[in-house]
C-alpha positions in Angstrom: -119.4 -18.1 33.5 -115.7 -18.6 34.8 -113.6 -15.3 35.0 -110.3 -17.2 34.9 -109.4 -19.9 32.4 -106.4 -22.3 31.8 -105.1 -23.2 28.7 -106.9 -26.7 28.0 -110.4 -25.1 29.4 -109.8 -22.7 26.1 -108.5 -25.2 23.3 -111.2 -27.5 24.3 -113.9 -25.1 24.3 -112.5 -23.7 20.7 -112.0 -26.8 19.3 -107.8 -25.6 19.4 -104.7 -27.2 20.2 -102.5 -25.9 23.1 -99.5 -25.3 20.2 -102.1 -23.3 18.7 -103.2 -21.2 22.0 -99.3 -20.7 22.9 -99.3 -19.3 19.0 -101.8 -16.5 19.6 -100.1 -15.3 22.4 -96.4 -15.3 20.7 -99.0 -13.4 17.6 -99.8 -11.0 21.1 -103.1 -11.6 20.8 -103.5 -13.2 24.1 -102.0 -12.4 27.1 -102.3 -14.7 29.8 -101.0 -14.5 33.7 -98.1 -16.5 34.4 -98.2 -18.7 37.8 -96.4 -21.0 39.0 -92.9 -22.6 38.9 -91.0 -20.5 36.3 -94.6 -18.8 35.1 -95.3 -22.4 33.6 -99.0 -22.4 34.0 -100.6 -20.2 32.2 -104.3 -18.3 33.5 -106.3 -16.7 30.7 -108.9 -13.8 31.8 -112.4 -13.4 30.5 -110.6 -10.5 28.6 -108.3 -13.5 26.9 -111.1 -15.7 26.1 -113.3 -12.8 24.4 -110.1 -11.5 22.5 -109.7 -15.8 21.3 -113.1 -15.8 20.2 -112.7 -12.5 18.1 -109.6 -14.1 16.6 -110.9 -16.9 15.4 -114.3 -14.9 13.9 -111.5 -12.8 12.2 -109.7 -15.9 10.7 -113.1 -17.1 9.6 -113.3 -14.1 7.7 -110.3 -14.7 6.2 -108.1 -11.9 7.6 -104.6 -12.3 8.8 -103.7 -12.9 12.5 -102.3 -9.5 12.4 -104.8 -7.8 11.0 -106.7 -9.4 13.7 -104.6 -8.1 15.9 -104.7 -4.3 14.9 -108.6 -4.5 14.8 -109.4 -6.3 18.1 -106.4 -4.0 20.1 -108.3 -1.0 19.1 -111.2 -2.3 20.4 -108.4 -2.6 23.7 -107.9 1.0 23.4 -109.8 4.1 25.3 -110.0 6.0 21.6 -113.2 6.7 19.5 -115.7 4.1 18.4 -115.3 5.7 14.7 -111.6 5.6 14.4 -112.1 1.8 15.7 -115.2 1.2 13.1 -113.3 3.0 10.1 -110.3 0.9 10.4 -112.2 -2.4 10.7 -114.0 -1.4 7.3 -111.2 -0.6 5.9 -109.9 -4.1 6.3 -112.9 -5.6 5.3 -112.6 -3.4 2.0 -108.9 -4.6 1.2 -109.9 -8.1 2.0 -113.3 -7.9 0.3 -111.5 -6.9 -2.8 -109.1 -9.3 -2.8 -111.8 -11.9 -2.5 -113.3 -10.7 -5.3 -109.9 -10.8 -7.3 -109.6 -14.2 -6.3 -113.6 -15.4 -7.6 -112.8 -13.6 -10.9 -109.4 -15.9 -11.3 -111.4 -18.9 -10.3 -114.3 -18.0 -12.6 -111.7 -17.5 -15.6 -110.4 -21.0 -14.7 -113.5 -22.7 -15.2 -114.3 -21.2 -18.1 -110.6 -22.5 -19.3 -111.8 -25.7 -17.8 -115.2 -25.9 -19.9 -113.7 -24.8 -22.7 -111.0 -27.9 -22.8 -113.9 -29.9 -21.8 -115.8 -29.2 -24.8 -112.7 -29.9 -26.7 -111.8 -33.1 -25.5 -115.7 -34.0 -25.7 -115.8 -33.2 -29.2 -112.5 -35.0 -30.1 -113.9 -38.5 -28.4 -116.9 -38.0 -30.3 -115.0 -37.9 -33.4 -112.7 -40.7 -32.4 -115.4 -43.6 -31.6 -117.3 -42.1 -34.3 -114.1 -43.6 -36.5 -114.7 -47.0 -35.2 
């Protein structure tokens, strides 16, 4: 595996746009050496490429690029495993819940739904049984 990337090498091999790598590191998620006329090119690190690929796990979750942040630069840090590992649950808590917030509005809505259904069923029925 390469130790040293550039930026098309990552978008292609995460399916991304280059907008969308330049992104994550204005977000501070990546930090990539800068080479070249004017630090132009761009060189992403093994480190960069394993901190991408937590980003976008995180995003799949459905957590916010900062919160993605705060979780994978704790993993950056030299503290405890547990203080790392209680905040990432804690996260997962707020977002689980919201999640769960957002089923029971959707769930409401299709019982809404069903219900006008029904409704509009039963006034057709009635209607074409006029005819």
């Amino acid at each position: 595996m390469a130790t040293s990337y550039t930026i098309s090498d990552l978008a292609k091999e995460f399916d991304l746009t280059t907008r969308a790598m330049r992104f994550y590191e204005d977000m501070g998620l990546l930090q990539p050496e800068r080479t070249g006329p004017a630090g132009r090119n761009r060189i992403y690190s093994a480190r960069d490429r394993t901190r991408l690929r937590l980003t976008l796990r995180a995003k799949r979750l459905g957590l916010s690029l900062t919160e993605a942040k705060e979780i994978i630069d704790l993993y950056d840090s030299p503290r405890d495993t547990g203080a790392q590992l209680r905040k990432f649950l804690e996260v997962l808590g707020a977002h689980r819940k919201q999640l769960e917030e957002q089923l029971a509005d959707l769930q409401a809505n299709l019982e809404e739904v069903e219900e006008h259904e029904q409704e509009a069923r039963a006034l057709l029925d009635k209607v074409e049984s006029q005819k």
